[in-house]
ZATOR-186551 format. One record per residue (C-alpha): x negated, y negated, z negated. Coordinates in nm, 2 decimals. Layout:
<sites>
      x      y      z
      X      Y      Z
...
</sites>
This chain:
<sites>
      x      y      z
   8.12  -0.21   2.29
   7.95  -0.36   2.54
   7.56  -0.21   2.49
   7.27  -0.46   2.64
   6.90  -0.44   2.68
   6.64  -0.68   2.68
   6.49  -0.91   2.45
   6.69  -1.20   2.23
   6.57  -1.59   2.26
   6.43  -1.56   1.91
   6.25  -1.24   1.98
   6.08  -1.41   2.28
   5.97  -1.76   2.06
   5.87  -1.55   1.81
   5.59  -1.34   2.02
   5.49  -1.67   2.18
   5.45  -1.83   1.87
   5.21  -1.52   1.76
   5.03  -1.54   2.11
   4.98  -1.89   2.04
   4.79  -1.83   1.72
   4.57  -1.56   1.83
   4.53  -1.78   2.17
   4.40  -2.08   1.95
   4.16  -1.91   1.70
   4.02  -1.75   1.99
   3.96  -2.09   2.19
   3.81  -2.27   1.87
   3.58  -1.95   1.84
   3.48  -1.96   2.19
   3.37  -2.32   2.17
   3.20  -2.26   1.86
   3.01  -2.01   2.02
   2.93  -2.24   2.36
   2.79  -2.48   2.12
   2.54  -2.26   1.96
   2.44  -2.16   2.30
   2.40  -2.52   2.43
   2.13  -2.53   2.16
   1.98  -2.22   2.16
   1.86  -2.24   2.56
   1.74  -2.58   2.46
   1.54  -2.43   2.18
   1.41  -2.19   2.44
   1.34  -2.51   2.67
   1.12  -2.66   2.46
   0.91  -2.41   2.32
   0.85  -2.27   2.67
   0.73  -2.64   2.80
   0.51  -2.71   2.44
   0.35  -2.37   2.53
   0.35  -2.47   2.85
   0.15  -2.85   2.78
  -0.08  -2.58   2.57
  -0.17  -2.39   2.84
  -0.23  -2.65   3.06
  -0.46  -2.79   2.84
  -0.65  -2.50   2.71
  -0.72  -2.37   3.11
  -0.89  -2.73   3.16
  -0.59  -2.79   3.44
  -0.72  -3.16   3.52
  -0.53  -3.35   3.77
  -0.64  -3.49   4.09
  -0.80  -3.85   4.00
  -0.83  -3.81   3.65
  -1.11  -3.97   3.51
  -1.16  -3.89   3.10
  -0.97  -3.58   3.07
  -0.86  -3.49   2.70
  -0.61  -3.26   2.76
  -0.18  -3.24   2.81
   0.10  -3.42   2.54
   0.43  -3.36   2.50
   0.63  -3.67   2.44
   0.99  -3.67   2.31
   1.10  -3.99   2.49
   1.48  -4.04   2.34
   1.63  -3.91   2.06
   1.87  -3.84   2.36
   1.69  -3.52   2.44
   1.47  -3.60   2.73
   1.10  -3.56   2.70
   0.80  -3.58   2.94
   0.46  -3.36   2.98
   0.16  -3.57   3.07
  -0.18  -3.52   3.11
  -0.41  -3.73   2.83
  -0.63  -3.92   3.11
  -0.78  -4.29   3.17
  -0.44  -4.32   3.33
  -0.15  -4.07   3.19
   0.01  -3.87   3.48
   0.33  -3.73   3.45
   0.33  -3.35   3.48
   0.72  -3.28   3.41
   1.00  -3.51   3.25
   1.32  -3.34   3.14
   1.61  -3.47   2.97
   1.87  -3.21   2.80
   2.25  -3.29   2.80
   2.47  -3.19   2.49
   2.11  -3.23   2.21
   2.00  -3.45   2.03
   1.61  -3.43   1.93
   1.39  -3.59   1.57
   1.09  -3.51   1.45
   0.77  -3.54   1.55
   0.71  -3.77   1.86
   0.42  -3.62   2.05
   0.20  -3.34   2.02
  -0.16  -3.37   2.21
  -0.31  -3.06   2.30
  -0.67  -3.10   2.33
  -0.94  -2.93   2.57
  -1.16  -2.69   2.43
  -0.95  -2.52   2.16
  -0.92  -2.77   1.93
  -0.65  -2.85   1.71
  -0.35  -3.03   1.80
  -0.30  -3.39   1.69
   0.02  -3.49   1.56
   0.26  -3.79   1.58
   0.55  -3.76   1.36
   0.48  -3.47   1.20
   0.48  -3.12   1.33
   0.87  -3.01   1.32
   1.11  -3.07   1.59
   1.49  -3.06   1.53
   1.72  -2.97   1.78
   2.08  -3.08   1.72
   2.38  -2.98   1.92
   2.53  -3.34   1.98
   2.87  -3.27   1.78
   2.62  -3.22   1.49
   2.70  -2.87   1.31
   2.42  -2.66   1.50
   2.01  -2.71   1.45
   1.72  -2.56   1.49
   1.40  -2.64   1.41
   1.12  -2.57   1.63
   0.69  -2.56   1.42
   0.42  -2.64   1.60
   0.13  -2.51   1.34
  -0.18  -2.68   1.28
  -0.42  -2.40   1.45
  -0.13  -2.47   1.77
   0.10  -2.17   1.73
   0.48  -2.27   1.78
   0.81  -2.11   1.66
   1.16  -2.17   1.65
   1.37  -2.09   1.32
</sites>
């Protein structure tokens, strides 16, 4: 009897076949997981700039050559996910414009923050939904009535 070590074909396809598996539910969690992500930072994004446009405003920041300052808006300018930070002036000028790959954005359109403390005025309402483009991830960020903002 001839005695011989190693592995047989059908020993070999069968732990490739069980790689494969645990390869694959591993990818599709991965991607599941880079999608959440994707919309998380852009949650994090946008409630850093909409804090940011209140700050601006409540400090008074007027720009050079503004004549009838109000305050800053925040202006979601395509469902796309890009949106722009301007200052509320006889002529609006752009502060910051940013436009977010892989979201899509709905909700309110723009959110005016007015100088001396007062409350926000709303266009759309006062929720903002971010949606990861493939459509299974959203959050939603609140921007209160007295101007606080949060992301759920």
């Amino acid at each position: 009897m001839r005695k011989s070590s190693g592995f047989t074909l059908i020993e070999i396809l069968i732990a490739i076949s069980i790689m494969t598996v645990i390869f694959s539910f591993g990818l599709a969690s991965y991607a599941s997981f880079n999608r959440r992500q994707i919309t998380e930072q852009a949650v994090q994004l946008i409630v850093s700039d909409l804090r940011l446009t209140q700050s601006l405003a409540t400090n008074q920041e007027k720009p050079s050559g503004c004549s009838n300052f109000r305050g800053y808006s925040f202006e979601v300018t395509s469902s796309s996910g890009s949106y722009r930070i301007f200052s509320l002036c006889g002529t609006p000028t752009d502060y910051k414009s940013i436009s977010l790959k892989g979201v899509t954005l709905s909700g309110f359109s723009k959110v005016d923050f007015l100088i001396l403390s007062r409350p926000p005025e709303f266009t759309g309402g006062r929720n903002l939904m971010v949606t990861e483009s493939g459509g299974s991830n959203s959050k939603t960020i609140t921007v209160g009535i007295s101007g606080d903002i949060s992301a759920n």
